[in-house]
N, C-alpha and C positions, 0 to 999 in steps of 0.2 A: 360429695358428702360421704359419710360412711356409708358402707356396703348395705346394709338396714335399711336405710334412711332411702338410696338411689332405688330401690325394688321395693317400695309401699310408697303411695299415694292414701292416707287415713283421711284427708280433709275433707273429699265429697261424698264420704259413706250419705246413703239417705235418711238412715235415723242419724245422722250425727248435722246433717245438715237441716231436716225437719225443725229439729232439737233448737238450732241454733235461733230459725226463722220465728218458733212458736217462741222464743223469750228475747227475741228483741221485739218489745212492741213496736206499734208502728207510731211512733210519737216523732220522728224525724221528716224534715220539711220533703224532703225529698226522697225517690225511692227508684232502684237498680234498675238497668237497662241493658239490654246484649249491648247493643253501642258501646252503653259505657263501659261492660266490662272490655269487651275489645279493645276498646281506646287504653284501658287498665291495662291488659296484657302487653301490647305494645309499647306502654312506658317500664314494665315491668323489663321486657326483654332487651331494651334500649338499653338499661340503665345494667345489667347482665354483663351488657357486648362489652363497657367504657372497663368494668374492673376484670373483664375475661381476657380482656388486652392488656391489660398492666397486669395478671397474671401470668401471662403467654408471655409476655416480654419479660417476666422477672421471674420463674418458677422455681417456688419454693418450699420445703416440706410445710414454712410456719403459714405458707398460703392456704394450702392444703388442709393442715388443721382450725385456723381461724372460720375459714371459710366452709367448712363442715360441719362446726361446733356452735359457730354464732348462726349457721342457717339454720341448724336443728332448732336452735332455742328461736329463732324467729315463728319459725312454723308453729312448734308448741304453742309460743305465746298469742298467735294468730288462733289456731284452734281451740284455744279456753278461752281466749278472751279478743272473739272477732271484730270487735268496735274497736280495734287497736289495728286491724289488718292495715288502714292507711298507714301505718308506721313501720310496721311489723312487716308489710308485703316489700316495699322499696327497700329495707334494711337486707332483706331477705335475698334480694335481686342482686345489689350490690356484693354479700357477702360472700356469696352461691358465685358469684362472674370469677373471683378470687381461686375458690376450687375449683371451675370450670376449667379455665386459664392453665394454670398449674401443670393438671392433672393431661391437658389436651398436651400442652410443651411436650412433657415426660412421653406421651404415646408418637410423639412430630418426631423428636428424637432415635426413638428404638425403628419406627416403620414409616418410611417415607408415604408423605400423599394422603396418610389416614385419616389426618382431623380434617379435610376437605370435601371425603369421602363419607367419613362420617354427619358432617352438616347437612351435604347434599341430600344425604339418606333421612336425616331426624324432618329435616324442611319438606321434601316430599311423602313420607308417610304421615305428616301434617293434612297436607292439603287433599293427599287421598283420603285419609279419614272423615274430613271436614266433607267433601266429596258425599262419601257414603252415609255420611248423616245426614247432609241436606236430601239426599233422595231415599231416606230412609231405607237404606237396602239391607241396613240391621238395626233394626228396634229398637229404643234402649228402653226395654221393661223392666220389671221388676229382677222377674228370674234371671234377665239376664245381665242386670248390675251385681246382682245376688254369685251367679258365680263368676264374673270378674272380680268382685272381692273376695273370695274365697281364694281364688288363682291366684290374685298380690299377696293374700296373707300367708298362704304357702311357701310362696318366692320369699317373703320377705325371710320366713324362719328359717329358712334354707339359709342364706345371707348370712341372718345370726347367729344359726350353727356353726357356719362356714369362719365366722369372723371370731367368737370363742372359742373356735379350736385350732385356728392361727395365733390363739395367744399361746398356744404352748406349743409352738414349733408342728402343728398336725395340719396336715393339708387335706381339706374333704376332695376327694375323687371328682372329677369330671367339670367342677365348676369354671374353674380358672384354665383349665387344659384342651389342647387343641386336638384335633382327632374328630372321628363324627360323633361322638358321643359329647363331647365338649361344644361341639358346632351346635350342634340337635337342641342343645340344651337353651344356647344364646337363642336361638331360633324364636324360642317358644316362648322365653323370655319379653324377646321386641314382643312379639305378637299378643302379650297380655298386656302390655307397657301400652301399643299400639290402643286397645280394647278401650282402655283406660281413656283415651283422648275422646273417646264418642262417650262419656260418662260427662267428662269436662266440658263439652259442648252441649250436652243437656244439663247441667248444671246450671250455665247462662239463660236458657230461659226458664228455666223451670223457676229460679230465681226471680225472674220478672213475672211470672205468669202469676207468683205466689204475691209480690206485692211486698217484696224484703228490703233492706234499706240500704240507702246507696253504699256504706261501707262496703256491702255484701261484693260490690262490683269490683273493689280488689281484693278481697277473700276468694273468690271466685277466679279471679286472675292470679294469683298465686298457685294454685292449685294446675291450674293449666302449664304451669312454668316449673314445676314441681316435677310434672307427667313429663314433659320435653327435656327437661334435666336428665330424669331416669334414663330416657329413650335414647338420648346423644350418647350416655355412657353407654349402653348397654350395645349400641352401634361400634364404638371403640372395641369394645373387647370384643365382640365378633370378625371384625377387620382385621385385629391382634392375630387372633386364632387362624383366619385362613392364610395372612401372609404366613405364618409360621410351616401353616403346611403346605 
């Protein structure tokens, strides 16, 4: 997706997710589950792989833009209006496999072995994270989703700077370049992107604990595929940077 879009994660903010639970009444038969979001993510990611392959096998600038522009507006329309996330979340997955794809070719291409290295990398700081929240070896409280979001929103206006001032031929310093200054940066990047996934997985029960409605469990799963989105790219362009150097 765009440069914006890959470094913010806006969907699991806590007042935006409160927000969400206090005005969907609880008037639906049924009501969210970690299971179910799980199960959610996993169809989510399934459905990813089917268009990140016909991606990967066809890469194309129009893939690239489709697949950026129709996942933003999926997201959007999932976060104003979450009782559509069944719609919104799959569309989202599909459109998102498209620029995955693409964008993975184009890096297969310039640096052997990277998008292998890159999976291997986004799948394992998966399951460490998951790791570290089931033994809770870092809390997810308040303060400290408080400055995880702070850390994304910063990244992200960096991006946006970065991506405004690309439109007039000006390249911001250190983001896209290799060197330890350009490394350092990726570094700390993953490591907020990483943060990010112990927010996602308290989101799933906090979710059930709250007694939200089954939509919530692909809203929820979006969100999580949103995070691993970010973290694949963000692995790509660290991989970029040291084969370079």
């Amino acid at each position: 997706m765009s440069k914006l879009f890959e470094s913010n994660n806006p969907m699991l903010s806590e007042s935006a997710v409160d927000k969400r639970l206090q005005n969907s009444a609880i008037t639906y038969g049924d009501v969210m589950t970690v299971d179910g979001a799980m199960n959610k993510s996993l169809i989510l990611f399934s459905l990813l792989m089917v268009t990140a392959f016909i991606g990967y096998t066809n890469p194309s600038s129009l893939n690239i833009i489709v697949g950026a522009v129709g996942g933003l507006i999926a997201v959007l329309v999932a976060s104003f209006k979450p009782n559509w996330s069944p719609i919104a979340s799959p569309v989202y997955a599909l459109l998102e496999g498209l620029f995955v794809g693409s964008i993975s070719a184009m890096y297969a291409t310039a640096y052997d072995g990277i998008v292998g290295q890159a999976v291997m990398l986004t799948m394992g700081t998966l399951v460490i994270m998951l790791a570290i929240y089931k033994a809770n070896l870092i809390p997810v409280t308040q303060k400290f989703k408080t400055g995880v979001f702070m850390a994304t929103g910063a990244i992200a206006l960096v991006y946006l700077a970065s991506w405004i001032m690309g439109m007039f031929g000006i390249n911001m310093p250190y983001i896209h370049e290799g060197g330890m200054i350009g490394i350092g940066i990726s570094v700390v990047i993953i490591g907020v992107a990483a943060l990010n996934l112990l927010i996602d997985f308290d989101s799933f029960e906090k979710g059930e604990e709250a007694g939200a409605p089954k939509y919530m469990e692909w809203f929820f799963a979006m969100g999580l595929l949103v995070t691993l989105v970010w973290l694949y790219i963000e692995f790509l362009r660290l991989l970029s940077k040291l084969q370079r150097d």
